[in-house]
N, C-alpha and C positions, 0 to 999 in steps of 0.2 A: 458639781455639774453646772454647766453653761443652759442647760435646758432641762429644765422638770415641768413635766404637763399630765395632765389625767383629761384626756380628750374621753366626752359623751356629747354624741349626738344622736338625735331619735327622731325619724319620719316615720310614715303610715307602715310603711312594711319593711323598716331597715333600722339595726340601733347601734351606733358605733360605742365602743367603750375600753376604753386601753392607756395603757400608761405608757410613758416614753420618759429615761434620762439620758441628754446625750452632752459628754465630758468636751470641755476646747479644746477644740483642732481635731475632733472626732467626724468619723461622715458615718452616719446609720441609715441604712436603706432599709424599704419598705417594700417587701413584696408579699403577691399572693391573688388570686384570681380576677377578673372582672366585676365588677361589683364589692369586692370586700371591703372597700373604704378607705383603700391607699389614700386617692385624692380628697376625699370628704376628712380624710386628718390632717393634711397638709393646707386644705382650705382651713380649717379650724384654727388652726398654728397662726393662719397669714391672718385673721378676724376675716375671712372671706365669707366665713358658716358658722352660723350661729350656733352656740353650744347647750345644749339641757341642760349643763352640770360638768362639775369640774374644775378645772384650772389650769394655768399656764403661768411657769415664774422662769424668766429670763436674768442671768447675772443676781437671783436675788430678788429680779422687781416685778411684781406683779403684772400679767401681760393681758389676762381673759378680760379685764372692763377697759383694756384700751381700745379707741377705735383704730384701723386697718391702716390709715396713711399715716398713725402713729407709732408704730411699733418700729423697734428696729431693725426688721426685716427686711431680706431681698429675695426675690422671687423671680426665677426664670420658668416661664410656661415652655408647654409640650410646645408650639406652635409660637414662639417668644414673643409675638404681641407686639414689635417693632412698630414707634410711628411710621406708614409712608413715607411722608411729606417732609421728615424730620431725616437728614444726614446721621450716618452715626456718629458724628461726635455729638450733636444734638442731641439722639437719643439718650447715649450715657449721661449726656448732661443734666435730664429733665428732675431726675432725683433731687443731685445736689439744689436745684436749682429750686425743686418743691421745700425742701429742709431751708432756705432763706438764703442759702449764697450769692454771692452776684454774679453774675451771667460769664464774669473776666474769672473767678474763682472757679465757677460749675464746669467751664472749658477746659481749665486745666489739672481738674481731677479727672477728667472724662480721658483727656487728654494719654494722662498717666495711665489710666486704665485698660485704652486701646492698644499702647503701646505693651503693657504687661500680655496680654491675650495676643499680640504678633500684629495687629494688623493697626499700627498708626499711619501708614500709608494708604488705609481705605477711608480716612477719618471723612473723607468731602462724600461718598458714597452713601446713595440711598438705597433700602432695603431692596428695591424690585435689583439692584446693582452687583447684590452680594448673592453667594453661594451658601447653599445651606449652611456649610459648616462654619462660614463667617459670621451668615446671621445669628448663628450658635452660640460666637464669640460675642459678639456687640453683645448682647443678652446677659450674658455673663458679665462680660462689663457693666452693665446698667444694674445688676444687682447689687456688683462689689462697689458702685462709687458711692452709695449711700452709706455706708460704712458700716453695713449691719454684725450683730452679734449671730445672727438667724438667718442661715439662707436655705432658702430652699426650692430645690429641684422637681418638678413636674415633667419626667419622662424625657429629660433633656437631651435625649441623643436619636427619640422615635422617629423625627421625619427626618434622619439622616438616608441615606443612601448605605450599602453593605461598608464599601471601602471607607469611604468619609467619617464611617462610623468607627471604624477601624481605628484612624488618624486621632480623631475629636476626642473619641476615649482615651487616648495614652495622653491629650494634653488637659484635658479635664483633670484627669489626676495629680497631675503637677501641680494645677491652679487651686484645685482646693487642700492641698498639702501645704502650700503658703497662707493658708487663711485658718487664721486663730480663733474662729468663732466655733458655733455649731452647724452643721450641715445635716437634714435629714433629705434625703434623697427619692422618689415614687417611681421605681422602676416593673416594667413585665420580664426584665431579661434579664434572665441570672448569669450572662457573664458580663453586662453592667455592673450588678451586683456584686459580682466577685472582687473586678476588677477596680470597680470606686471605692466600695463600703469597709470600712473596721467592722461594724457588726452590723448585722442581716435581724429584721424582726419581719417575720409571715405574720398576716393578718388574712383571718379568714373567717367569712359572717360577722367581720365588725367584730374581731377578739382576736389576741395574739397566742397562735399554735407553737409559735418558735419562738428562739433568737436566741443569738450567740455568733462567732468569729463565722465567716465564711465557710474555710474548710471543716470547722466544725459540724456545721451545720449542712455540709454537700455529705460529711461522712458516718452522720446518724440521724437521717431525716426522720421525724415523726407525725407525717399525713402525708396522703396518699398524695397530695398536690407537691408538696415539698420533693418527694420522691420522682417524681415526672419531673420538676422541675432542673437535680441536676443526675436523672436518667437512673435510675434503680429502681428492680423487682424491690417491693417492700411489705411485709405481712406483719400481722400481730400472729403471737404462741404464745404458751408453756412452755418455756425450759426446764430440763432436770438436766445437768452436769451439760456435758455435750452434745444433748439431743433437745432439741425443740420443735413440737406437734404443732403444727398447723393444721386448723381443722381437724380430717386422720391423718393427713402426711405428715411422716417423722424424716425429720428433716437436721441432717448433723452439721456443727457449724466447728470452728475453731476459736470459740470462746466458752469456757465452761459458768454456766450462770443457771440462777434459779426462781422459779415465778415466771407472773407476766414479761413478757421482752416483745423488741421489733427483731426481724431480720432481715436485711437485707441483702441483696446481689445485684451487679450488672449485667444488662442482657447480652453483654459480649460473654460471659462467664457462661452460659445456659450451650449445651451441646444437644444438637438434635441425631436421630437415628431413626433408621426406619423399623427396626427390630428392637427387642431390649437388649441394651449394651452386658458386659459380663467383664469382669476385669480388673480393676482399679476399684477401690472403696467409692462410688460416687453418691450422690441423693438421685434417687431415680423416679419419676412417676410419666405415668400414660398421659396423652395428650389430644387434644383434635387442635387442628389449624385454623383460626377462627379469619386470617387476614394474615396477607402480607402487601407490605410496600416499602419502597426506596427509606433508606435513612442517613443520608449521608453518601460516602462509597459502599456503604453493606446495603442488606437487607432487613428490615425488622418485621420479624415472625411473632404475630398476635396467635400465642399458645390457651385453651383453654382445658379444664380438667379440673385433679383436686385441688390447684390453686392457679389461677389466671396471670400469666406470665410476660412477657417478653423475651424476643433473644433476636440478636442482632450476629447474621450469621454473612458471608460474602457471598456475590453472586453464583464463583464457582460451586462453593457448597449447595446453593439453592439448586444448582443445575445438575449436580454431582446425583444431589438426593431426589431427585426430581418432584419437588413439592407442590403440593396445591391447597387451596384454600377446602376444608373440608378431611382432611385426610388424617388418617391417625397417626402418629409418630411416639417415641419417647425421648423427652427431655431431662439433662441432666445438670448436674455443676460439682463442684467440688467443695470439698467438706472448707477447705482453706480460701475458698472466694466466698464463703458464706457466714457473715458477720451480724453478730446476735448482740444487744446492748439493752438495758431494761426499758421497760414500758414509763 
């Protein structure tokens, strides 16, 4: 591994404590709510936050008793922190230029670096000059020209624009696909997440709930936040064979397992009706309509009852069934969209 760390940190009311290995040329992102400590790890990584306990060994060498402008790190902030005053080839330069190069050396790594990120034709440009998604690039640049073993990303796509974000992501991926170090990533959005990361770790209260591959972990979430995250109904049961009890609803899935388990489904899966349905083998229970609002092109129906749901149903249908907030319905899904895997 290129990065082995056992990050602890402890304030009055908050106490980080997690381990992270991340292999060369690997990118491991860090999601999971406001507050859980994404950034207070990544600060820790960079010597930005002081540690209670722990370590950090980089390539082998002990990293937690260096200081911050010593480590071989590069850091791109949510908000990249760009000198004003300083052009960007300037900017990328300042690194090399902190590390003892000479000012003809620090230009023409910076140099190199603009051109690799597309934009050696903005090298004479200052920040107020660029566009977000340039000042994106410079940033990136300014990390890679120090030549770190450790980069890392604080939210590096958030004050993008929808489309730009769009763009900056598919070239992000390129760029840290060419880089042989370690990459730990602090994103809120998990199709950043999907889309940059080899492997996904959720941190939640300062402790790690998850981790593992991406679709791994979109296709057995285990906390409720994980589940929001990439859109699934998600419960704890008992299974016996092909039935798992939630609560008292007996609930049939298409995996036969036994003991504690999750289940999950997506709320496009969940059928509503004004009447109970009759027909087809489905898992059926009563409902009241707790909310509905836009989700996308659908609708999402906030169901409540013997387990609190979602369902993501089309305008027509909202119109068809004539719904309101408050009303009783029954909701269904099928045995084959509902996926049981242990606890």
């Amino acid at each position: 591994m290129t990065l082995q760390a056992h990050l602890v940190v402890t304030r009055p009311a908050f106490a980080l404590d997690i381990t992270l290995q991340v292999a060369p040329g690997e990118v491991v992102a860090l999601l999971g709510p406001n507050g859980a400590g994404k950034t207070t790890a990544l600060r820790a990584l960079a010597g930005l936050t002081a540690m209670a306990g722990g370590h950090i060994s980089l390539d082998g060498q002990s990293l937690h008793t260096t200081a911050a402008e010593q480590r071989p790190i590069g850091m791109v902030f949510q908000d990249y922190l760009l000198f004003p005053h300083l052009s960007a080839l300037d900017n990328v330069a300042f690194g090399p230029r902190c590390q003892g190069a000479s000012k003809a050396e620090a230009r023409r790594v910076a140099a190199a670096q603009l051109a690799r990120v597309g934009l050696a034709e903005h090298a004479a440009a200052k920040p107020r000059q660029l566009s977000g998604g340039q000042a994106q690039r410079v940033a990136l640049a300014r990390a890679l020209a120090v030549r770190p073993r450790l980069l890392l990303l604080d939210e590096p796509l958030a004050a993008l624009d929808a489309h730009t974000r769009l763009e900056i992501r598919s070239q992000l991926r390129r760029h840290l696909a060419g880089f042989d170090g370690a990459t730990v990533l602090v994103t809120h959005d998990p199709l950043d997440a999907m889309v940059l990361a080899d492997r996904l770790i959720v941190i939640e209260n300062g402790a790690i709930v998850q981790q593992g591959a991406p679709a791994d972990v979109a296709r057995r979430p285990r906390t409720d936040y994980v589940a929001r995250l990439v859109g699934l109904n998600l419960y704890r049961g008992v299974a016996d064979g092909r039935t798992v009890k939630v609560g008292e609803l007996p609930l049939s899935t298409s995996d036969p397992l036994q003991g504690p388990v999750f289940v999950a489904f997506p709320p496009a899966a969940v059928a509503l009706y004004r009447t109970r349905p009759d027909g087809s083998p489905r898992n059926q229970w009563p409902a009241t309509i707790g909310g509905i609002e836009r989700h996308g092109d659908n609708v999402r129906v906030h169901l409540d009852g013997p387990i609190t749901a979602f369902a993501d149903i089309t305008p027509a249908a909202l119109a068809d069934l004539d719904l309101m907030t408050g009303q009783q319905v029954w909701a269904s899904v099928k045995a084959a969209e509902t996926h049981a895997y242990p606890a």
